[in-house]
C-alpha positions in Angstrom: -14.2 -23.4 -11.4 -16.4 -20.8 -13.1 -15.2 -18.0 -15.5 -16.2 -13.9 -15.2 -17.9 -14.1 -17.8 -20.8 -16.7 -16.2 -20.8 -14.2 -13.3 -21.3 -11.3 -15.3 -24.7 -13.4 -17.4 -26.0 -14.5 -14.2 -25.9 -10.9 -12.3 -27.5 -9.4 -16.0 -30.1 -11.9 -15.9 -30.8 -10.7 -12.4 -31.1 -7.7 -13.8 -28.3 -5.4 -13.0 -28.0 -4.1 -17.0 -24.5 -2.4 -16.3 -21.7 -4.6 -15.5 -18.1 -4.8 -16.5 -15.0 -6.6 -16.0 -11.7 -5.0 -15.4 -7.6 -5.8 -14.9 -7.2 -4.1 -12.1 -3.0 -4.1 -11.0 -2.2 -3.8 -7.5 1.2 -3.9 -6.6 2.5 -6.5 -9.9 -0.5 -8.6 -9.1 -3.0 -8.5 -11.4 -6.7 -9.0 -10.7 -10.1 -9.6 -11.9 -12.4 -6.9 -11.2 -15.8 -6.5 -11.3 -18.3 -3.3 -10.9 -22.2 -3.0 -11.1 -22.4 0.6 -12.4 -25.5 2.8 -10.6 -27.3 5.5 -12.2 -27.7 7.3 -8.9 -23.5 7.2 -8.5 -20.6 7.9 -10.9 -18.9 5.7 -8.5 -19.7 2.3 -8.3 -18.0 -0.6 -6.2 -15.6 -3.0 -7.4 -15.4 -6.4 -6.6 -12.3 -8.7 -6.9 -13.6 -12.1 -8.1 -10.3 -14.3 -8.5 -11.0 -16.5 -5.2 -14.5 -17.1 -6.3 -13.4 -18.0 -9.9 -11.2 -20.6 -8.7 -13.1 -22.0 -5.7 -17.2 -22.2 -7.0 -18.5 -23.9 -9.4 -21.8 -22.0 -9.3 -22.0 -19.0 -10.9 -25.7 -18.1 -8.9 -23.3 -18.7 -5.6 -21.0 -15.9 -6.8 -24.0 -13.8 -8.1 -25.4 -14.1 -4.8 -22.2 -13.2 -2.9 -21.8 -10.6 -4.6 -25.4 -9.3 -4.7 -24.7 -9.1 -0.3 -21.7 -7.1 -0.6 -23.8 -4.7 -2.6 -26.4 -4.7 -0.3 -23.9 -4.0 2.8 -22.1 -1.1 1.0 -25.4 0.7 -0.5 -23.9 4.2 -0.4 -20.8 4.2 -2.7 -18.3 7.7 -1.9 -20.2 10.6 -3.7 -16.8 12.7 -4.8 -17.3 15.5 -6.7 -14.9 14.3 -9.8 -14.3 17.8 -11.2 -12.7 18.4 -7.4 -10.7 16.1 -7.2 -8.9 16.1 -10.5 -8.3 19.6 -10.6 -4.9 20.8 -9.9 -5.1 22.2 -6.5 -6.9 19.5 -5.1 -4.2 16.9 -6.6 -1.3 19.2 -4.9 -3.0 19.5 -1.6 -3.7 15.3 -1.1 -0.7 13.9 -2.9 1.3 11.4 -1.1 4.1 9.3 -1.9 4.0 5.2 -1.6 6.6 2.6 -2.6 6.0 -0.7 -4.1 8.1 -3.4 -6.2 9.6 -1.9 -9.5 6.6 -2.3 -11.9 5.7 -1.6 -15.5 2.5 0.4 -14.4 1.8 3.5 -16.0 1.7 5.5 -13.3 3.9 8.5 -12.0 6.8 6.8 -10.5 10.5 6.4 -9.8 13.4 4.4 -8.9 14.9 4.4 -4.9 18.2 3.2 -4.1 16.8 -0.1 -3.3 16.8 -2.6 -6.0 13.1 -3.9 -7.0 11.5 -0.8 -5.0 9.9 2.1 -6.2 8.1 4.6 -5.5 5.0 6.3 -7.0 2.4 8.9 -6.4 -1.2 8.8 -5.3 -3.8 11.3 -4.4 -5.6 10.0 -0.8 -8.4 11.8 1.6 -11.4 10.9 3.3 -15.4 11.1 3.1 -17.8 9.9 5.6 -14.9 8.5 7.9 -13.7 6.2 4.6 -10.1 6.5 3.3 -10.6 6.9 -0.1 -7.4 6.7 -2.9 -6.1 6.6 -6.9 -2.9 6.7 -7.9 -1.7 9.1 -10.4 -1.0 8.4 -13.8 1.0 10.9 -16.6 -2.8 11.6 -18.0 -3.7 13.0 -14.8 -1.1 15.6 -14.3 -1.6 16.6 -18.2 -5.6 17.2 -17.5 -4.7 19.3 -14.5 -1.6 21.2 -15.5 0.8 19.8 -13.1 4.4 19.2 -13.9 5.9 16.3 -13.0 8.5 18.1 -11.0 5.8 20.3 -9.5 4.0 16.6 -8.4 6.8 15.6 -7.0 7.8 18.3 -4.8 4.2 18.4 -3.3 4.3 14.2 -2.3 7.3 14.7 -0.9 6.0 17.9 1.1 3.4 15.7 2.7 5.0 12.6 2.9 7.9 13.1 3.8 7.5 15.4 7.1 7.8 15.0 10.6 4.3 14.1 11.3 4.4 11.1 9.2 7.5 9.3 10.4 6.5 7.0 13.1 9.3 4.4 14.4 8.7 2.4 17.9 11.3 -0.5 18.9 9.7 -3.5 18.8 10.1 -4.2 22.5 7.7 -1.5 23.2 5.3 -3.5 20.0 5.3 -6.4 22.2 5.5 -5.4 25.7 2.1 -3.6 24.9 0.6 -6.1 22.6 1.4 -8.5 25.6 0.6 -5.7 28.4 3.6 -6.4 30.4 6.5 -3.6 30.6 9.8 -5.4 28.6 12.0 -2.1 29.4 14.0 -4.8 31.9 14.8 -6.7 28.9 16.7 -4.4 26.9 19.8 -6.3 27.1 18.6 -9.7 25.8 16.7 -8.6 23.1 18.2 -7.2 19.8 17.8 -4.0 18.9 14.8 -3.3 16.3 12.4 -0.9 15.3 9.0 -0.7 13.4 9.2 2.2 10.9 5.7 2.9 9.3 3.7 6.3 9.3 0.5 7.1 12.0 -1.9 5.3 9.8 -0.1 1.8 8.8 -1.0 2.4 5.8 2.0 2.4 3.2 3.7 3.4 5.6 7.1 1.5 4.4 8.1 4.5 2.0 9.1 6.2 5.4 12.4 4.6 4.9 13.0 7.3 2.2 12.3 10.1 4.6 15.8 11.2 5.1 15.5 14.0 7.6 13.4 12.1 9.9 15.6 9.1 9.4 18.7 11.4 9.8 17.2 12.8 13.4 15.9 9.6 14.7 19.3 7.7 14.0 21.2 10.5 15.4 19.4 10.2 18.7 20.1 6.0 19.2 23.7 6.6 18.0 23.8 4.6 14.8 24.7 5.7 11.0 24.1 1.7 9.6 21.2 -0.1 9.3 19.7 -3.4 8.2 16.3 -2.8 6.2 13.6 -5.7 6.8 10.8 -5.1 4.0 7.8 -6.4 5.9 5.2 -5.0 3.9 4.2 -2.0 2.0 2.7 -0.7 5.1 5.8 -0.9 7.4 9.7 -1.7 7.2 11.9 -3.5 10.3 15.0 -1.3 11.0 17.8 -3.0 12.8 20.8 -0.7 13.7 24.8 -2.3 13.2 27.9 -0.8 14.2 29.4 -3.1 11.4 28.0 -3.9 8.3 27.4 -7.8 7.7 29.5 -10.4 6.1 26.3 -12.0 4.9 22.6 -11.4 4.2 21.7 -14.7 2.8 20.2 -16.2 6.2 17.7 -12.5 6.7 17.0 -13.0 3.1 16.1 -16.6 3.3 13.8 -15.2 6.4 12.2 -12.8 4.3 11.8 -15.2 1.3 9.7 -17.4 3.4 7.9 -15.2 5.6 6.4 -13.9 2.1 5.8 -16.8 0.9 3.2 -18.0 3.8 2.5 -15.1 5.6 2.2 -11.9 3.3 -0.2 -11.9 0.7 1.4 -11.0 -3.5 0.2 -7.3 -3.3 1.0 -6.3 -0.1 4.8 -7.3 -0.6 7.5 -5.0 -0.9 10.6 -7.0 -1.6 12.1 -10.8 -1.1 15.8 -9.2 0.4 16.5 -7.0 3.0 18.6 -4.0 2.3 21.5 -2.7 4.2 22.4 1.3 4.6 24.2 4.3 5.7 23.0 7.6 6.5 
């Protein structure tokens, strides 16, 4: 094992002179952070350093690892900061994303599902890169945006028609496999993928309740079982009853987290059940 601070002397001695360490917190999960600042940016890249912590014992290794990524990324997004702080931009590029309930000091808010949230964050793109920084109560004070006011804008772009995307999982797999499954209907349950065009925290589409409202009316089902599979996408399954127990789905979840999804990309260890 090395420590940050060995990576940060060795990549000084090499003679970047302005390096810093950060706690960066993604989703709960806290992380160690790294940036090489550049004179010609006010942006500089950031480089999580937790896996090489625990599994070098060379801090020149690291250094050098490090030293590639900066080589392959040599043009860091030039964003005009004055821009994109101001209060029109911020209203225009707002979105809405849900993660588990947090202590972060960001804008955010309680759903109707226990351990989920949801919070705001301002996203566009430069060059063909998706660039993205969540909001924090500073943010709307420097640009003179209500909280209320924030609000109504996420939920302008978030939550609209154009951003609900749902497929059944039949058609997932019959095109993943290239084989039609329509002939199959009957033998396999009823479930749908709901995410937005991107796949990228895309689960908060479960709180788009016109969209939801529309698409359940046209299947013929009011009751639903919520599968968290990520933030980027839930698992719908319709019921004409609700269920006597959730234990086994949870048990599912539980362990499908536990070896499959990484700790900041998961939304919650229960699935959720819900009428509309």
């Amino acid at each position: 094992m090395i420590t940050p601070g060995e990576i940060t002397e060795e990549l000084c001695q090499r003679g970047y002179s302005d390096v810093a360490l950060n706690d960066v917190v993604k989703n709960g999960v806290h992380f160690t952070a790294l940036t090489v600042r550049s004179s010609s940016s006010h942006i500089s890249p950031c480089v999580y350093i937790d896996d090489m912590c625990r599994n070098l014992s060379d801090p020149a290794v690291a250094a050098d690892s490090i030293e590639n990524m900066l080589r392959n990324n040599p043009s860091p997004l030039n964003l005009d900061l004055n821009q994109i702080s101001s209060r029109e931009y911020i209203l225009e590029n707002v979105y809405i994303a849900a993660q588990r309930t947090s202590d972060e000091e960001l804008v955010r808010r309680d759903t109707a599902f226990e351990g989920i949230e949801e919070y705001c964050y301002v996203q566009n793109a430069l060059n063909e890169k998706i660039w993205s920084f969540k909001l924090k109560p500073f943010h709307l004070l420097a640009a003179g945006i209500s909280t209320e006011e924030l609000w109504t804008a996420a939920e302008g772009n978030t939550y609209s028609e154009k951003e609900f995307c749902i497929r059944s999982m039949q058609e997932i797999l019959g095109e993943m496999a290239g084989v039609d499954l329509g002939a199959c209907t009957e033998y396999m349950p009823a479930m749908y993928v709901l995410s937005n065009p991107r796949k990228l925290r895309g689960a908060v589409q479960v709180f788009n309740r016109p969209a939801l409202e529309k698409w359940a009316e046209s299947i013929g089902f009011r009751r639903f079982i919520m599968i968290p599979s990520s933030l980027h996408e839930v698992i719908l399954i319709p019921r004409e009853e609700s269920v006597e127990s959730l234990m086994p789905l949870n048990a599912m979840v539980q362990g499908v987290n536990r070896l499959e999804v990484s700790a900041e990309e998961q939304l919650a260890d229960q699935v959720f059940e819900f009428d509309l």
